[in-house]
C-alpha positions in Angstrom: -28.5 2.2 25.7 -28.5 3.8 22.5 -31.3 4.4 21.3 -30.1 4.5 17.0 -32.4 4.0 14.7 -35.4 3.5 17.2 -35.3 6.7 18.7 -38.4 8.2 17.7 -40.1 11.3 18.5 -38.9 13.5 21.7 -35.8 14.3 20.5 -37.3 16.1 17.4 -39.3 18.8 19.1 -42.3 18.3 17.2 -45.9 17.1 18.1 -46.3 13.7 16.6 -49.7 13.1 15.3 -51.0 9.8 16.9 -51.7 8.3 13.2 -48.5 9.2 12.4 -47.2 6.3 15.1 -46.3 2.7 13.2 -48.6 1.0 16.0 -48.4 -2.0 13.7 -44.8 -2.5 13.9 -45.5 -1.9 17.6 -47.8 -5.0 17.4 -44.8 -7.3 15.7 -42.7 -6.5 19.1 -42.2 -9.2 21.4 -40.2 -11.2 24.0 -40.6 -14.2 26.7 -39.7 -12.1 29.8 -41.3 -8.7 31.1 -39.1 -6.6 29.2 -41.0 -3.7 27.8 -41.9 -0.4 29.5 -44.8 1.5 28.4 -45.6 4.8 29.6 -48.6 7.5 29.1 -48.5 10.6 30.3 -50.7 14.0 30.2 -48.1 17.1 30.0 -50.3 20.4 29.6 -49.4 21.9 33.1 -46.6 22.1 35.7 -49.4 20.4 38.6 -49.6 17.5 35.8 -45.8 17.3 35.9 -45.7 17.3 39.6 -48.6 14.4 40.1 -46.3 12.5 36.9 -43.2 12.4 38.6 -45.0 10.8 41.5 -47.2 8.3 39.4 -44.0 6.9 37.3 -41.7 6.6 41.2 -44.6 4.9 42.5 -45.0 2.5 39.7 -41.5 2.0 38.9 -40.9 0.4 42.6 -43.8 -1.7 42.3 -42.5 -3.4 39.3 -39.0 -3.6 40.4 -40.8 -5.7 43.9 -42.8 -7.7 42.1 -39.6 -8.4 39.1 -37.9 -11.2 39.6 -33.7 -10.8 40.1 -32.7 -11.8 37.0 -34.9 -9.3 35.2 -34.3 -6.0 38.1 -30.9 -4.6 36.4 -32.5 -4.7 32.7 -35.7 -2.5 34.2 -33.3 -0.2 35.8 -31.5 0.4 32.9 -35.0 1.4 31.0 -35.8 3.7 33.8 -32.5 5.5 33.2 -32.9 5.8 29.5 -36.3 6.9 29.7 -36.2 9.7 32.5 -35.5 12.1 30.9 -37.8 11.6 27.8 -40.7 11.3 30.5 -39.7 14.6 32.0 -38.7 17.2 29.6 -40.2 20.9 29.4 -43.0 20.3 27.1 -42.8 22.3 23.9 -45.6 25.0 22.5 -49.6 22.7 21.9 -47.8 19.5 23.9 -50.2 17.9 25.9 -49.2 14.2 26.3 -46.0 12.0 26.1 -45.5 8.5 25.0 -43.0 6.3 25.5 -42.2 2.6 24.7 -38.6 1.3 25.8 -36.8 -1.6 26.6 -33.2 -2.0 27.2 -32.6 -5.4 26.2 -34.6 -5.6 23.4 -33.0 -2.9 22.9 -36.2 -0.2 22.0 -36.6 3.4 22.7 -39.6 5.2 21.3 -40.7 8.3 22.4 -43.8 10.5 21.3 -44.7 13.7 21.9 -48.8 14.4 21.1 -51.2 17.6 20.9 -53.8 15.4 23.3 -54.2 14.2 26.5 -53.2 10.3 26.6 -54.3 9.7 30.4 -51.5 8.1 32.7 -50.8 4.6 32.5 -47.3 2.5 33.0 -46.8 -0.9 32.2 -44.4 -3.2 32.0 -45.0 -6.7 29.9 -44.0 -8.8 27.1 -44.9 -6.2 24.6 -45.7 -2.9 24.3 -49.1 -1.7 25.6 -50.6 -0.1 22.7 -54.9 -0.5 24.1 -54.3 3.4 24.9 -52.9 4.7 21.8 -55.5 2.8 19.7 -58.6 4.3 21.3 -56.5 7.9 20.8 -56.0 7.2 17.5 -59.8 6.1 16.9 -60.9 9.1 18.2 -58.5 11.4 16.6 -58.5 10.7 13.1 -56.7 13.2 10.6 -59.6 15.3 8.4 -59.4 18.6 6.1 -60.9 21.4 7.1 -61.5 24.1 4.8 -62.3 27.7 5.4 -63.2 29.7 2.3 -65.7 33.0 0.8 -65.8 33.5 -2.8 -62.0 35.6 -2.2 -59.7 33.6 0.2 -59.8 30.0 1.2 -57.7 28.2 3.8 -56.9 24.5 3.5 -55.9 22.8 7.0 -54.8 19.3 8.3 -56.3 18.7 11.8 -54.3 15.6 13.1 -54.8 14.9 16.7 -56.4 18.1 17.5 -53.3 20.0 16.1 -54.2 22.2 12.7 -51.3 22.4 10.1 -51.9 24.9 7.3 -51.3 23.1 4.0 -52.8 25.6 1.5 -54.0 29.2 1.1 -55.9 30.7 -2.3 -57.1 34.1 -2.5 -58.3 35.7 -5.7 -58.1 39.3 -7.0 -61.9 39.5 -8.0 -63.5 42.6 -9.6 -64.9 45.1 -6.9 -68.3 47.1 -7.3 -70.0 48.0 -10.9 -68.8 51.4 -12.0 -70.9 54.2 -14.5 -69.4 53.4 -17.9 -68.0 50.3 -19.5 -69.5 47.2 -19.2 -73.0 46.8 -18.4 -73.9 45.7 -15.1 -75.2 42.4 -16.2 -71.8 41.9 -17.8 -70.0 42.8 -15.2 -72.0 40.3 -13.4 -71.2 37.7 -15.0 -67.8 38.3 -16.2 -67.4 38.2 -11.8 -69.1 35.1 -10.9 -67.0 33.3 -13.6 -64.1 34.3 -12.1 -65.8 33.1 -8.5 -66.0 30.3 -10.5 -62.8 30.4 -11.7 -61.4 30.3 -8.3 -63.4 27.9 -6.1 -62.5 25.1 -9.4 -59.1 25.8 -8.5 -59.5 25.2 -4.5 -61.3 22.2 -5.4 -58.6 20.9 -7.1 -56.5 21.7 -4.8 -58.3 20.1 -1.8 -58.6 16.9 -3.9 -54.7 16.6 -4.0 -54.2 17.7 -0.4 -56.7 14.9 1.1 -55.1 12.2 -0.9 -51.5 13.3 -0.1 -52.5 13.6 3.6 -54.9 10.7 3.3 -57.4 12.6 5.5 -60.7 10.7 6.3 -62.9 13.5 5.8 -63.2 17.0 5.0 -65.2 20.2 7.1 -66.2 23.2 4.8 -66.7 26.2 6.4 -67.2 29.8 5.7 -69.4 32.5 5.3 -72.0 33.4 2.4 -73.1 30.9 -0.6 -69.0 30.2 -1.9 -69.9 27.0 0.4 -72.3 25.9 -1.8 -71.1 26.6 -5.0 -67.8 25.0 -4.3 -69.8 21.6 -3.1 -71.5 21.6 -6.9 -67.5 21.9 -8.4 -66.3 18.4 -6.4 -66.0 15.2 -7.6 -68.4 12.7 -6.5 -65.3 10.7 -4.4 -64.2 13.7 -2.8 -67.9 15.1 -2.3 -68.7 11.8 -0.4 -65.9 12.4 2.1 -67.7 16.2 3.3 -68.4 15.7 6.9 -70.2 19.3 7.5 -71.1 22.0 5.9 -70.7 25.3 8.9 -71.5 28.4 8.7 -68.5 30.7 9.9 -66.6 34.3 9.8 -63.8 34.4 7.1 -61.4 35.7 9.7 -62.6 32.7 12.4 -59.5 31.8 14.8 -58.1 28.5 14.2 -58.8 27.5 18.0 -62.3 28.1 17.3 -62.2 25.5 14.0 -60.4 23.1 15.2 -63.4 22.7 18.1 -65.7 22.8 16.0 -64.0 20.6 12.9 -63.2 18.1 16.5 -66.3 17.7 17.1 -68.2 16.8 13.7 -65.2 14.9 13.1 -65.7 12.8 16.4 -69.8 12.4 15.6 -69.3 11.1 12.4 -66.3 8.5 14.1 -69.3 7.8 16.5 -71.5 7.0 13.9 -69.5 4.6 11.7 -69.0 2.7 15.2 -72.1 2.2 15.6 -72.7 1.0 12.4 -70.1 -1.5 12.5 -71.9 -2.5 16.1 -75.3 -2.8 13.9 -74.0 -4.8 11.2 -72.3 -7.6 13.6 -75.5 -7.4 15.8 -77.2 -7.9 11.9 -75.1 -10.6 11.0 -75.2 -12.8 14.8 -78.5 -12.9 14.0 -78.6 -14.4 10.3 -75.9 -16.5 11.9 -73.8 -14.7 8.9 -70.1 -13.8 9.0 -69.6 -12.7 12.9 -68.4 -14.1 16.1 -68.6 -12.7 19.1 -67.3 -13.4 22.8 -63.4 -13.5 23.9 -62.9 -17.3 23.0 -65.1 -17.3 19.3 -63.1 -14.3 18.3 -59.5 -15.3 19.3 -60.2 -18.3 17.3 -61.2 -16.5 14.3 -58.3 -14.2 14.9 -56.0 -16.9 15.0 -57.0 -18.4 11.6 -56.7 -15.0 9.6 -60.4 -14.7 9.1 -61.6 -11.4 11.2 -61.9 -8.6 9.1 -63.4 -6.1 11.6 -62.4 -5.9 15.5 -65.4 -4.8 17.1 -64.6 -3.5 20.9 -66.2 -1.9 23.5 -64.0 0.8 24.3 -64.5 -0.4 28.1 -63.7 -4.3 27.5 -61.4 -6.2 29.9 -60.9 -9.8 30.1 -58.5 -11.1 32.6 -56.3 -13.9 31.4 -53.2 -15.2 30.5 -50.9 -15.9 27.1 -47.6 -18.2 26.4 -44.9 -16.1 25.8 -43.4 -18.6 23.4 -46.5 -20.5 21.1 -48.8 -17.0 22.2 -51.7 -19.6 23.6 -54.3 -17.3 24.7 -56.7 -18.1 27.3 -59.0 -15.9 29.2 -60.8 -16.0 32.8 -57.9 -18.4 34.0 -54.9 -17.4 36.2 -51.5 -18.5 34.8 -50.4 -21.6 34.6 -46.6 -22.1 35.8 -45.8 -23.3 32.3 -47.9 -23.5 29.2 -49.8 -26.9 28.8 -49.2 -26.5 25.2 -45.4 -26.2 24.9 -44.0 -25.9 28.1 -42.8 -22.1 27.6 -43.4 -19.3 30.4 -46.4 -17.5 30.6 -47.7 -14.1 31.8 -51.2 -12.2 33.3 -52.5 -10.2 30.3 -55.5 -8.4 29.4 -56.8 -10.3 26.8 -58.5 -8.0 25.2 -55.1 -6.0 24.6 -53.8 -9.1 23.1 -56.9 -9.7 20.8 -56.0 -5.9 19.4 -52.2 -6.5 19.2 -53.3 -10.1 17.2 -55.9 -7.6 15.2 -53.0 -5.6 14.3 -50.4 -8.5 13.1 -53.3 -10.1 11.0 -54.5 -6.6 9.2 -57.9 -6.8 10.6 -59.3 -3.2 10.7 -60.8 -2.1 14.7 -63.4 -0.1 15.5 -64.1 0.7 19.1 -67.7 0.8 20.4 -69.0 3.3 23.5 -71.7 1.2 24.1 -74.0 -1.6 22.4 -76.0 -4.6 24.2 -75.3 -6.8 21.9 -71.4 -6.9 22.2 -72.0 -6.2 26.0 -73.8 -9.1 26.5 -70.3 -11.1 24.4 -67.6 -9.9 26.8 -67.6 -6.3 25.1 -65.8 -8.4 22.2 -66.6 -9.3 18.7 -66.1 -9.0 15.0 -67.1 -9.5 11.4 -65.4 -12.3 9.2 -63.8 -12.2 5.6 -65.1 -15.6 5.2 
């Protein structure tokens, strides 16, 4: 197959940030038959490359057994486009690889990622994408700014991989000297051009986060520049400040991107379980929310859901129409659909209520744990009306 104009990713040696992936072109992608492979893979170390190698031959038969004939020489001739992709010397800060692909169809996308995607292979209708969206809700891309009333250092973290997009440094006046100005002078001539500067970093900043559409921004440093920069932002971008941390000027970027990770992940954490309080809020009041598989496919179907609210654990075993996309869970298959006679397949519905999420441009936000949504089949979501 050639892969053309859907050849994605691999083939450009560079880390592709998982945000950065058209997931909702993904979502549009579909057929009647079992035609498209969907592989995860962690890459960091030659033992993980071993126990891959393995994982994908072991899989690989199973689905050709359990294919039936008329569908076994279209899966062998993904396998053969894809080896290769799966097992290629990662490059430098690689630690995962994925990789959608379908010879018929025909599709060949193929990702490599600074984070560790876990190992999954599937072959179904559509792409399996449940993976890459709780990646992508837990990495989302944020600034992170180092800076001291000399030198600041703008960076884009996306999926744990830091890209320098802006440096400053300013050539302020050193100590006071005997003769000339007076010392309060000098004072004050020097914090206006601290001034001076940080107005300029915050400008800059404010054009970086809304060229990289970051979600949030980490200031860090050491000394009161942190502070006195914070005063010189706008209100919009000041609302977007995650953290304020207290670090060396000459801090290794290993060091901030943990630390950036890690407020960046809390404040993820928090937003989810606000989203988890305001449908738990709204059940109540018997307001706009639904929640169980059944309630929120419905909603779902009729463009109202606004939210997806998912536990990150949620599995619902069921099955969907491959031609009218009837969705029904907690049944096995039927041999045809009851609705329009067309073939139908085992899913997890839950996948399918993202993928539907996705096509309707519903937001999702993924939940570790709440009772409420628990106790509705870990699914649920807010309504536009």
């Amino acid at each position: 197959m050639d892969p053309g104009s859907e050849f994605e990713g691999v083939g450009e040696g560079r880390l592709t940030p998982v945000t950065e992936i058209d997931i909702r072109g993904l979502a549009e992608v579909r057929d009647e038959k079992d035609v498209f492979l969907s592989v995860y893979l962690p890459t960091a170390s030659r033992e993980e490359e071993a126990e891959n190698r393995s994982f994908v031959a072991r899989r690989s038969r199973a689905m050709e057994e359990a294919l039936p004939a008329d569908l076994k020489a279209s899966f062998r001739e993904t396998m053969a486009t894809v080896e290769d992709l799966l097992f290629s010397s990662p490059i430098p800060g690689e630690r995962g690889r994925i990789v959608f692909a379908s010879a018929p169809a025909p599709l060949l996308r193929a990702y490599r990622i600074g984070i560790d995607p876990g190992r999954a292979m599937v072959l179904d209708t559509s792409p399996f994408l449940l993976p890459l969206a709780k990646l992508r809700d837990d990495y989302l891309d944020y600034g992170l700014l180092l800076l001291d009333s000399r030198e600041a250092r703008l960076f884009c973290v996306r999926s744990d991989v830091p890209e320098e997009v802006g440096r400053l440094s300013a050539d302020l006046m050193g100590k006071h000297k005997k003769g000339g100005w007076s010392q309060m002078r000098f004072n004050r001539l020097r914090k206006g051009a601290v001034r001076s500067f940080l107005s300029e970093v915050a400008e800059d900043v404010r054009e970086s986060c809304l060229r990289h559409k970051t979600r949030g921004l980490v200031v860090a440093g050491p000394g009161d520049a942190k502070k006195e920069f914070l005063e010189l932002l706008p209100h919009d971008l000041g609302r977007k400040v995650l953290a304020v941390v207290d670090l060396p000027i000459d801090a290794p970027q290993r060091k901030l991107v943990e630390i950036g990770n890690e407020i960046a992940l809390a404040d993820e954490r928090v937003l989810s379980m606000e989203r988890a309080e305001e449908l738990r809020a709204q059940i109540l009041r018997g307001g706009l929310a639904v929640r169980g598989v059944e309630a929120t496919k419905v909603a779902l179907e009729a463009g109202r859901v606004s939210v997806l609210v998912l536990l990150k654990d949620a599995s619902a075993p069921g099955w969907i129409c491959e031609r009218c996309q009837a969705l029904e869970a907690r049944r096995r298959p039927p041999p045809a659909c009851p609705n329009c006679g067309g073939p139908t397949s085992a899913v997890d519905v839950v996948n399918e209520l993202y993928e539907l999420a996705e096509r309707t441009g519903a937001e999702v936000e993924f939940v570790e744990e709440d009772a409420c949504l628990a106790s509705g089949e870990g699914v649920g979501a807010l309504l536009r009306y």
